[in-house]
C-alpha positions in Angstrom: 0.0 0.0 0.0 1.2 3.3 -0.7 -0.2 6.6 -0.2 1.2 10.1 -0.3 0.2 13.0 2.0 0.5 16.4 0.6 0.4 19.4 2.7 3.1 22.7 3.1 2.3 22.4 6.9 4.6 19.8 8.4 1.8 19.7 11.3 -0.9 18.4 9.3 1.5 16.0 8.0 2.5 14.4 10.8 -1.8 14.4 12.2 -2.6 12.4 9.2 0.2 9.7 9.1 -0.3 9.3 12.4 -3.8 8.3 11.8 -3.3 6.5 9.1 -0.1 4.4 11.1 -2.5 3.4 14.0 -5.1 2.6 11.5 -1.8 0.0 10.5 -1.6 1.7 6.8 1.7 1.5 5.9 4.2 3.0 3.0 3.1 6.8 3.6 5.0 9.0 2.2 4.5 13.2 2.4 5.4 15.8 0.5 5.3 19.7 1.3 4.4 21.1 -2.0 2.9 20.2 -5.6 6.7 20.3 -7.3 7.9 17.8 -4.5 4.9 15.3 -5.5 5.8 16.0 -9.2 9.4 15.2 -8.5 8.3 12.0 -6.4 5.6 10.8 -9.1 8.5 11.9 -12.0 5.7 14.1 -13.4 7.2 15.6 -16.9 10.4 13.8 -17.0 9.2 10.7 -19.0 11.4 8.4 -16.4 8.9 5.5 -15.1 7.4 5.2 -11.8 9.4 4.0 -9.0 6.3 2.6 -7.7 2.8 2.3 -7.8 0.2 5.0 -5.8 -2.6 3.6 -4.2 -4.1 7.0 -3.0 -3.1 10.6 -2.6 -4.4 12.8 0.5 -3.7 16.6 -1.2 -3.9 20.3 0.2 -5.8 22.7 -1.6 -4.7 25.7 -0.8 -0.7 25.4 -1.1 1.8 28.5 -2.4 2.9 28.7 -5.4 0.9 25.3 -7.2 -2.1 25.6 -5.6 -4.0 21.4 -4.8 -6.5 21.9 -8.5 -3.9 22.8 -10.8 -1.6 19.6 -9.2 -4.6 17.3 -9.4 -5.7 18.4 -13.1 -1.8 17.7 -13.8 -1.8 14.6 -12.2 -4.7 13.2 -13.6 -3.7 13.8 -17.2 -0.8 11.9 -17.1 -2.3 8.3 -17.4 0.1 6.2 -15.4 -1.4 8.1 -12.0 -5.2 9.3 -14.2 -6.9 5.8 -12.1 -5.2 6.8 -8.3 -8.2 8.4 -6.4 -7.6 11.7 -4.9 -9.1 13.3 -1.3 -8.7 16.9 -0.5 -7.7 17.2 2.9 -9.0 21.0 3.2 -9.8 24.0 5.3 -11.7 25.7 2.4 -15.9 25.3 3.3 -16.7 27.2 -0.3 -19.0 24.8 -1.9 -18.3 26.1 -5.4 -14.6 25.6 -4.8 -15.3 22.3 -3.4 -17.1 21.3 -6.8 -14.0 22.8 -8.5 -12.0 20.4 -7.0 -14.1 17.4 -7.9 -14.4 18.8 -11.5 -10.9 18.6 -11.3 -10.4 14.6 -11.1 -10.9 14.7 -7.5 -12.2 11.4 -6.0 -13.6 13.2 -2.6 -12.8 15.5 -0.1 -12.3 15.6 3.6 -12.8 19.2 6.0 -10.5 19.9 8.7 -10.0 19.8 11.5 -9.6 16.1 10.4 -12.2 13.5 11.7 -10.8 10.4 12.1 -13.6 8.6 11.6 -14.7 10.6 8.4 -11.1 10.5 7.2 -11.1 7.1 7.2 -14.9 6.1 5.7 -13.8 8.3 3.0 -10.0 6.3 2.1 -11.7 3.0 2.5 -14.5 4.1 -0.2 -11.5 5.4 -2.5 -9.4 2.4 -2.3 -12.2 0.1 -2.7 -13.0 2.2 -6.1 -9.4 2.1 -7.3 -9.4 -1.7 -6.6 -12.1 -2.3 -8.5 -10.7 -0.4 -11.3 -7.5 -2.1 -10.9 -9.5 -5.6 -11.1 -11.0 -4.2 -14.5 -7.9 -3.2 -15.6 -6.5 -6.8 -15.5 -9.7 -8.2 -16.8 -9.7 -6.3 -19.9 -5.5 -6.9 -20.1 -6.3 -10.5 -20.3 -8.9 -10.5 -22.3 -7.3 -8.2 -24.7 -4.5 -11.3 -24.4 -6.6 -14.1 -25.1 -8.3 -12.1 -27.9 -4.7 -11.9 -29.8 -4.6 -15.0 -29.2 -7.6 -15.6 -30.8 -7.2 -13.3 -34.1 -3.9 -15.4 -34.3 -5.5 -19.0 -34.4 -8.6 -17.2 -37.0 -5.6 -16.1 -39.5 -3.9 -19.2 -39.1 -6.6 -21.5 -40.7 -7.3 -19.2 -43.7 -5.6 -20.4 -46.9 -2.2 -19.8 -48.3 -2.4 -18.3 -51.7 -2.2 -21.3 -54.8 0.3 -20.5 -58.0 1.0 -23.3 -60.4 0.1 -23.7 -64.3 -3.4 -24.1 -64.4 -4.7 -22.1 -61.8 -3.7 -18.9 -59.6 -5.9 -18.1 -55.9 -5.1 -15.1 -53.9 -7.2 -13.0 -51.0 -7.1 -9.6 -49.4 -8.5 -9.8 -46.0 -9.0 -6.7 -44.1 -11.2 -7.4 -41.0 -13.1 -4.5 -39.0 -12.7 -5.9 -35.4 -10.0 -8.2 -34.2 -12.1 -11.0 -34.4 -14.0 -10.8 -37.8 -17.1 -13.0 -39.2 -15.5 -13.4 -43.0 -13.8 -16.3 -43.8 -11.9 -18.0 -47.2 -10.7 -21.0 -47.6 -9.6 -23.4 -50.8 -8.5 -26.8 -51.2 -7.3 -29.0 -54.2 -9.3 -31.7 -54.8 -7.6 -33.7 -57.3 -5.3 -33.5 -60.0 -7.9 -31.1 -61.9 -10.3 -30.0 -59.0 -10.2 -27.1 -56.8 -12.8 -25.8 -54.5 -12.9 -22.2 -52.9 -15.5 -20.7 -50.5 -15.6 -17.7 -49.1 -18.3 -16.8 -46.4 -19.6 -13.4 -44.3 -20.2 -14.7 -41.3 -23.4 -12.6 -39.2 -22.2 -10.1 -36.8 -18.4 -9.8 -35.6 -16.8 -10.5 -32.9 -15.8 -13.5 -30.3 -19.4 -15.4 -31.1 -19.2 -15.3 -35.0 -15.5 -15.8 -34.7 -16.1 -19.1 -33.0 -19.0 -19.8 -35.6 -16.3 -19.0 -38.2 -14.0 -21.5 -36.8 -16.5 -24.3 -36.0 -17.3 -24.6 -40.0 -13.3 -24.1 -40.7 -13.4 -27.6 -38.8 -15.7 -29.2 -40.9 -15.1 -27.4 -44.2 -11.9 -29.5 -45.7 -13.8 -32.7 -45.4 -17.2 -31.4 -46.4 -15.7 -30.3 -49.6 -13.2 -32.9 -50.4 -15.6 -36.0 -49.1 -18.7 -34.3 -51.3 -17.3 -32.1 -53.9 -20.5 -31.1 -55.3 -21.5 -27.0 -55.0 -25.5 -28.0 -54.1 -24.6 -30.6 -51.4 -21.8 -29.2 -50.1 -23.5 -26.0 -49.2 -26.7 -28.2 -47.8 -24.2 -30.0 -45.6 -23.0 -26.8 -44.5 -26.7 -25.8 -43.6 -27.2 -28.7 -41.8 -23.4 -28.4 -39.6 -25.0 -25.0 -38.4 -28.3 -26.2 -37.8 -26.5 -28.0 -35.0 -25.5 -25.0 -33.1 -29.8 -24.0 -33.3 -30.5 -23.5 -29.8 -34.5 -22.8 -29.1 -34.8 -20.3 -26.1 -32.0 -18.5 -27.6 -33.7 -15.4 -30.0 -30.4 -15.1 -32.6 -30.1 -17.5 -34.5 -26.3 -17.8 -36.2 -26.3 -17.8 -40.3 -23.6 -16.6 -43.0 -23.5 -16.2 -46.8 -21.8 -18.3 -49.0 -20.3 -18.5 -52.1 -18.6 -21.9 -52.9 -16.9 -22.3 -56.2 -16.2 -25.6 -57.7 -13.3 -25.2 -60.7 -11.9 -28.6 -63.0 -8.8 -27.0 -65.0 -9.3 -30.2 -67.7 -12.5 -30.2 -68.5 -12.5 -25.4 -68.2 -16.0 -25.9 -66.1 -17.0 -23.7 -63.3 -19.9 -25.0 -60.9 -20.9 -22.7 -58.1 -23.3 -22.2 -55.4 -24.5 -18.5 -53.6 -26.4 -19.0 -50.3 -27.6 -15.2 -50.1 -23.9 -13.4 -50.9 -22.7 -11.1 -53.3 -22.6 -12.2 -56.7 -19.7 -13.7 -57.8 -17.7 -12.1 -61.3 -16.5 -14.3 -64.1 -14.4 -12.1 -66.7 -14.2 -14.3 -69.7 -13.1 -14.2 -73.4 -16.9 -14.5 -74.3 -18.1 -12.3 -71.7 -18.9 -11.4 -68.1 -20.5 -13.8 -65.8 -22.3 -12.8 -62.5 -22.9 -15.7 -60.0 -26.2 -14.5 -58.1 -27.6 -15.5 -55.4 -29.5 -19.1 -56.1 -29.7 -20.3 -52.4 -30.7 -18.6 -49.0 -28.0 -17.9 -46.3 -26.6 -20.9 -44.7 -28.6 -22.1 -41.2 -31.2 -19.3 -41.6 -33.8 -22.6 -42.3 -33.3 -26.2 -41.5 -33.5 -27.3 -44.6 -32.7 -25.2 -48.0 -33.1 -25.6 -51.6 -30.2 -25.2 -53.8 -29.2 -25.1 -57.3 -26.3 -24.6 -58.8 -24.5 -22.5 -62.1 -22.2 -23.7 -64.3 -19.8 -21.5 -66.4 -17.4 -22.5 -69.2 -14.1 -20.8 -69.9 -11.3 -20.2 -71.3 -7.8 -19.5 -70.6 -6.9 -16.5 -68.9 -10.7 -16.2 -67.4 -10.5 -14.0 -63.8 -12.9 -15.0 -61.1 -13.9 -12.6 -58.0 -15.4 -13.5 -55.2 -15.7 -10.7 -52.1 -17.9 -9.6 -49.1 -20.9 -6.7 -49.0 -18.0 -4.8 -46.7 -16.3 -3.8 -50.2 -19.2 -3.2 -51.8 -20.4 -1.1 -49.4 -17.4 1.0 -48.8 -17.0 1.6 -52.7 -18.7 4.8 -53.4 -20.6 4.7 -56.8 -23.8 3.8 -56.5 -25.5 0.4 -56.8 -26.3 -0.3 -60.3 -22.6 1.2 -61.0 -20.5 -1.0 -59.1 -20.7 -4.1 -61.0 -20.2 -2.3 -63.7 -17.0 -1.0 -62.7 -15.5 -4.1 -60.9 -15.7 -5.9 -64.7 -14.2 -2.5 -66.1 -11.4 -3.3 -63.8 -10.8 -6.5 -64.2 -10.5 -6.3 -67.8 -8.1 -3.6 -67.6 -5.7 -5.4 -65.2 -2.7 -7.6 -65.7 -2.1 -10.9 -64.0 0.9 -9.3 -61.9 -1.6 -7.2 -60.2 -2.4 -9.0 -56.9 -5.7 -8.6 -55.0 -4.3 -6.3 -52.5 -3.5 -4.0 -55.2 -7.2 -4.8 -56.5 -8.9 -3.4 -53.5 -7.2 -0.6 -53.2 -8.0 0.6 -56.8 -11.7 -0.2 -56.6 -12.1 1.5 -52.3 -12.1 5.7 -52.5 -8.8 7.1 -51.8 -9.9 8.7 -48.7 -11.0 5.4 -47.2 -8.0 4.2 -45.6 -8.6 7.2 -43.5 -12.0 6.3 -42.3 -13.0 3.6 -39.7 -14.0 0.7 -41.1 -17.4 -0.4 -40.5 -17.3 -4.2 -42.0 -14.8 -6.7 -42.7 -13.7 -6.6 -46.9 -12.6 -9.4 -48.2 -11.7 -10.4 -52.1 -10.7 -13.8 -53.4 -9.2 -13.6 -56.6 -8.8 -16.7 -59.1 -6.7 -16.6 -62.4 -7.7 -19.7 -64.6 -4.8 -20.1 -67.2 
């Protein structure tokens, strides 16, 4: 325990550790003016604390730094702006009294000093800076485990894919530290190659764990079924598991699961209630629209896949209503100029590069409000 008495009269000092002493408080320290508590706190000279301040008993009415303009000072720094602060003070003006708790002042205490009433008042501050010391720890750990967390989500999304017959990249920029999109894409077969990529409902640690409960089952849905409609209806079913009745949210995402064979130049896919996909072709432009609702809004679903043909050098998109959203033409536009785009760019552009081109310049700048994500698929 440490507390610091500051007062210019030695007298009042010695009153109040006395108290305190009997009281069997111990580490008191005193000071006799605001610049002696500066130099004891190392207020202004950026060295560390020596050690840590449990409370501070403070005159008001000192010469030359008067007991406001040291507990405004100490309050701003923010290694001392949690240690609760009692006036010890002669001074019975009510408006100066509200000054001082304006000021960052946790109470205050009139002399002549009441023992009694001193000490009711210390016990109610340190019990408020405990429990603000309990939050803080609370909210370090769980700012821990939450790294932790974001670490563990990143680590199960796909590595980017390179070889001669098929190129798969992403561009992932979550809004929270735990995000609700999620891509992943898996070689089936010599000539086979699946990618999904879903937007999880809502953000943080509940969709996060949602994410990470179908990231368990995904590889061997995909690889053990193949097929775009059942895949996705397994899916469904995997979240109707987590249905709980007396709960009123039910968990859901949109999906869009792309099923490519580099032999036979075939695209099958699947939307459950996302974005439409963007096929850039030789022939044409290709949107994948929605032709399923969102996965475990229903316990059973009907879906029915597309099927494109292409040809070398075809560029598939697949991305999240958080770029959409954040792109500033308006609706009808936006398609228009993601194919405008695509047409224009080379295969050396990556999707990073790809994002930044179709978000406003000024968005960087801006908080943002939903996770974006783009998958991007050269087909050579």
């Amino acid at each position: 325990m440490s507390i610091l008495i500051v007062d210019d009269n030695v007298t009042n000092q010695m009153i109040i550790k006395t108290i305190l002493s009997r009281e069997g408080y111990t580490g008191l320290r005193t000071a006799s003016s605001a610049g002696e508590l500066y130099d004891m706190l190392h207020i202004d000279t950026g060295c560390p604390a020596e050690e840590a301040v449990d409370l501070i008993l403070l005159d008001m009415m000192m010469p030359e730094i008067d007991g406001l303009e040291a507990c405004r000072r100490i309050q701003r720094d923010e290694r001392y702006s949690d240690v609760p602060i009692i006036f010890v003070t002669a001074v019975g003006d009510s408006a100066k009294l509200a000054e001082a708790l304006d000021a960052g002042a946790t109470d205050y205490v009139m002399k002549p000093i009441n023992r009694l009433e001193l000490m009711a008042r210390i016990r109610s501050a340190l019990r408020l800076k405990y429990e603000k010391d309990w939050h803080k720890e609370q909210d370090k750990r769980i700012r821990y485990e939450l790294e932790l967390a974001k670490q563990v989500q990143r680590s199960v999304l796909s590595e980017p894919i390179c070889n001669d017959k098929i190129a798969i990249e992403a561009d992932y920029r979550p809004s929270y530290e735990l995000a609700g999109d999620y891509y992943a894409w898996f070689r089936i077969d010599s000539k086979r190659y699946g990618v999904i990529l879903l937007d999880m409902m809502g953000h943080g640690v509940a969709s996060s764990l949602v994410c990470m409960f179908i990231s368990s089952v995904l590889k061997d849905t995909i690889l053990r079924i193949t097929d775009p409609e059942e895949v996705i209806s397994e899916l469904n079913r995997y979240m109707g598991q987590l249905y709980r009745e007396e709960e009123l949210m039910n968990y859901y995402f949109t999906a869009i699961f792309v099923l490519v064979n580099t032999e036979e130049r075939v695209i099958q896919y699947v939307n459950a209630g996302h974005p439409p996909g963007l096929a850039v072709t030789n022939e044409g432009t290709f949107w994948m629209h929605a032709s399923a609702p969102a996965v475990g809004l229903f316990e059973s679903i009907r879906v029915e896949k597309g099927v494109i043909s292409y040809q070398p050098g075809t560029t598939v998109l697949l991305y999240t209503d958080g770029l959409t959203e954040a792109m500033t033409e308006p609706d009808e536009e936006r398609e228009q100029r993601m194919a405008t785009l695509i047409r224009s760019c080379s295969e050396e552009e990556s999707a990073s590069e790809l994002v930044e081109r179709l978000l406003p310049a000024s968005e960087g700048m801006k908080r943002q409000p939903d996770d974006i994500c783009l998958v991007r698929m050269t087909l050579k």
